[in-house]
N, C-alpha and C positions, 0 to 999 in steps of 0.2 A: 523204258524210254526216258522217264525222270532224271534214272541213275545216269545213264550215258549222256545226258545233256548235263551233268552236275559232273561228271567227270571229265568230258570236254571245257566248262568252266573252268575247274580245278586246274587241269593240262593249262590253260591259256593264261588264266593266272600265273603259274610258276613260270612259262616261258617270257611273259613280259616284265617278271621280277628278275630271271635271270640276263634276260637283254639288257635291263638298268645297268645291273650289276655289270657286263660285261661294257658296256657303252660308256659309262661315268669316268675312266680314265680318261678316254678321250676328251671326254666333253671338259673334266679339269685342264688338259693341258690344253687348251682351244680357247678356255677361258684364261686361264695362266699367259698366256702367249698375248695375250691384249692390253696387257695389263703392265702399267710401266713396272720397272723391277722394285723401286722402293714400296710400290704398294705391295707387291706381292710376297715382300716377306713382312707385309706391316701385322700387327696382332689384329689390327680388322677386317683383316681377309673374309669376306664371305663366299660362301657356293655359287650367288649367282651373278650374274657378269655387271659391273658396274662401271665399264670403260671402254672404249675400242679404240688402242693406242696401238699403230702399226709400227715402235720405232722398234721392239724385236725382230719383228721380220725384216728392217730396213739390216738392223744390225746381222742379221744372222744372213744375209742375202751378199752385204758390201763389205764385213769384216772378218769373214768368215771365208775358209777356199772350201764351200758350199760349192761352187761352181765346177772347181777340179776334184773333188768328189762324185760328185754327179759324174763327169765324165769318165773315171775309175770305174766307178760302181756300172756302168752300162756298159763301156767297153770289156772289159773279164766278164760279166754276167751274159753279155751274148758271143763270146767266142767259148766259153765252156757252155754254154747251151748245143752253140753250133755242132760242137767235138762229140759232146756225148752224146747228143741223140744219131749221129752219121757213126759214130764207133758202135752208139751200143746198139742198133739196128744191124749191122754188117757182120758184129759177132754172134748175134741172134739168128742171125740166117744161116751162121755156119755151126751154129749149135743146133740148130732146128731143124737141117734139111739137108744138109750136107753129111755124108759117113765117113767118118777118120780113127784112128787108134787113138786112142784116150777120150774120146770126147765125153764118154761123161764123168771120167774123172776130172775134165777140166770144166763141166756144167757144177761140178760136185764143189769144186772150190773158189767156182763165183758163189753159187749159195753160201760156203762159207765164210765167206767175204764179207757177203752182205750182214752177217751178224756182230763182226767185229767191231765196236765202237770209234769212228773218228779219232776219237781222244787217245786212243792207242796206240797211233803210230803217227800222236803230234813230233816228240821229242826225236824222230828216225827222219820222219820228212825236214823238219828243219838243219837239221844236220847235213841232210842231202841238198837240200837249196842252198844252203852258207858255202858248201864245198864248189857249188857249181857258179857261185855267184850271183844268184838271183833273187838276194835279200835285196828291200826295196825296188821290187820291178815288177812288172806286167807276168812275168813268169812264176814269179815265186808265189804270184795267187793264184794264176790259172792252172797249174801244170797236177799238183796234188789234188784236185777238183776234178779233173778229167774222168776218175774211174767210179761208176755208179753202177753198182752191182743191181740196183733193183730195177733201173732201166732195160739190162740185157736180158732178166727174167720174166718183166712186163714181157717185151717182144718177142720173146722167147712163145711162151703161153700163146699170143695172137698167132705168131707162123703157127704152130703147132694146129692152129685151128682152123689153117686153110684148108679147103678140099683138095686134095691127093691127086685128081682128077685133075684140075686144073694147072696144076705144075706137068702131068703127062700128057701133054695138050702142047705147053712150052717147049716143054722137050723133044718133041715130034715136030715138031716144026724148026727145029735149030736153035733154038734159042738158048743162052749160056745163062751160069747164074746171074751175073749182070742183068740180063735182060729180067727173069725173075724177080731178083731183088726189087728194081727198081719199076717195071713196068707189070708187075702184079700183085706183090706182096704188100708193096709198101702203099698204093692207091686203094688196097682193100684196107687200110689198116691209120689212113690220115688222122683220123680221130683220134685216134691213142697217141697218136706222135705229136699232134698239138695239145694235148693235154700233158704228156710227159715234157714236152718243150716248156708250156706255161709255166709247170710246178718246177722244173729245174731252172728256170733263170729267176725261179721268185725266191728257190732256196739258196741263189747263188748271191743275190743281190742282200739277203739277209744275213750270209754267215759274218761270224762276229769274232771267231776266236784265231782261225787261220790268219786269215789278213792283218788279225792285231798283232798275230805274235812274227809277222813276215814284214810288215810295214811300219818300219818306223818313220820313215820324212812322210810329214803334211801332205807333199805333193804327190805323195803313191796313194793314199788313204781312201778307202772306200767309204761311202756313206756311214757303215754303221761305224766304224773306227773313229771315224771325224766328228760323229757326235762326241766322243769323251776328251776332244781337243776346245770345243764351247765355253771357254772358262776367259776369263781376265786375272789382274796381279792383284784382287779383292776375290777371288774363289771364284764357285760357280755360279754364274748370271741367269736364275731358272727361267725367264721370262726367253731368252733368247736362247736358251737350251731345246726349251717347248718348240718355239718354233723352226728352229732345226727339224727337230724330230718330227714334227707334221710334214715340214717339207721334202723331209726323206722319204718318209713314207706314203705321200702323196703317188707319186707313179704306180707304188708297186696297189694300193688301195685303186686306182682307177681301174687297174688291168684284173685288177679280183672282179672288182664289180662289169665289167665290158666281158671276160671272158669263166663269170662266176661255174656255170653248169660246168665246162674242158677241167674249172680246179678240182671243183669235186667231182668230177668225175675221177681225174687223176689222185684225187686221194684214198678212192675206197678203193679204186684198184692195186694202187699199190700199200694199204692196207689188206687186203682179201686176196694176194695175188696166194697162190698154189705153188708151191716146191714140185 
């Protein structure tokens, strides 16, 4: 009994060191962010907060296209949310319960999709945007986002697990796969779709490398882009860099915490998901 109470100790120690540890970036740039800028690269900088000066945020609010960022970053992160969970739901059903020639050679080369790094076919997809016109536009971020191989495998897995029984139920009664898809499969299976929804528009609203290397004008830039635009003709201003970057990350932090159990849930499963 000793032991187990000295090692529940132990456990609750290291996890309150490691919370420090993960926590303290925030808490500097929070503190950073309050703080006029010539204090904050003064050599008397200390750890704990010794000012609560909002002219960063005024700055990063009124001098900044903070605002058409914002609108970027939400508009593309809920129409490739929209796209992929309705695509990758429909091709799920037609891999899961539908019979056709090849299907699982073409289940065979979404899994091998999914292993394929992003970064692998940056230099192909940009080529094919530049060709098509869709450098600097609404297109040229949402269109290569569109295919999310772990999505149609998630729902893949769930159809797989409906009872049998209840699709010959549908079927005997007239019902087409329309009706299935929509008025069985997918009411049995809401939970996963909003959790797969959640973590695809928080992964969307986060990517950094597509959008940078698609958007050049201020005005197409999505949040995380637009932070590395936070500079004046004296460098970078860290004090209004900071609070950019809270304020970006303000939404997506709210929607963690409002819809924290759907993220992780959505993240073991598509951690743990089954080939």
């Amino acid at each position: 009994m000793r032991s187990a109470r000295l090692a529940n100790l132990l456990l609750t120690v290291l996890a309150l060191i490691a919370g420090a540890i993960w926590f303290f970036p925030i808490y500097w740039a929070i503190v950073t962010s309050l703080r006029a800028e010539d204090r904050v690269v003064s050599a008397q900088t200390g750890i704990l907060p010794d000012e609560f000066n909002l002219t960063a945020y005024a700055n990063a609010i009124f001098n900044t296209r903070l605002g058409t960022w914002y609108i970027n970053s939400v508009g593309t992160s809920l129409i490739i949310t929209l796209i992929v969970i309705v695509t990758g739901m429909m091709c799920a059903y037609a891999l899961s319960q539908m019979r056709f020639p090849g299907r699982r050679i073409l289940y065979g080369v979404v899994l091998a999709s999914f292993m394929i790094p992003a970064q692998a076919l940056v230099v192909s997809q940009f080529i094919l945007m530049n060709h098509l016109g869709f450098i600097n536009t609404w297109a040229g971020i949402i269109l290569p986002q569109l295919v999310v191989p772990i999505v149609i495998i998630v729902y893949k897995q769930f159809f797989d697990a409906v009872p049998k029984e209840m699709k010959e139920a549908v079927v005997l009664d007239g019902g087409s796969d329309y009706t299935l898809l929509w008025k069985v499969y997918m009411p049995l299976n809401w939970g996963i779709t909003t959790a797969l929804a959640i973590i695809t528009f928080i992964t969307s609203w986060n990517a950094f490398l597509w959008p940078f290397l698609v958007e050049t004008s201020e005005n197409m830039m999505t949040i995380p882009v637009g932070i590395t635009q936070v500079n004046d003709s004296f460098g970078v201003v860290y004090a209004r860099l900071m609070a950019v970057a809270l304020l970006a990350a303000a939404p997506v932090a709210i929607a963690y915490l409002v819809f924290q159990k759907r993220v992780t849930e959505a993240i073991m499963i598509s951690s743990g998901v089954k080939g």
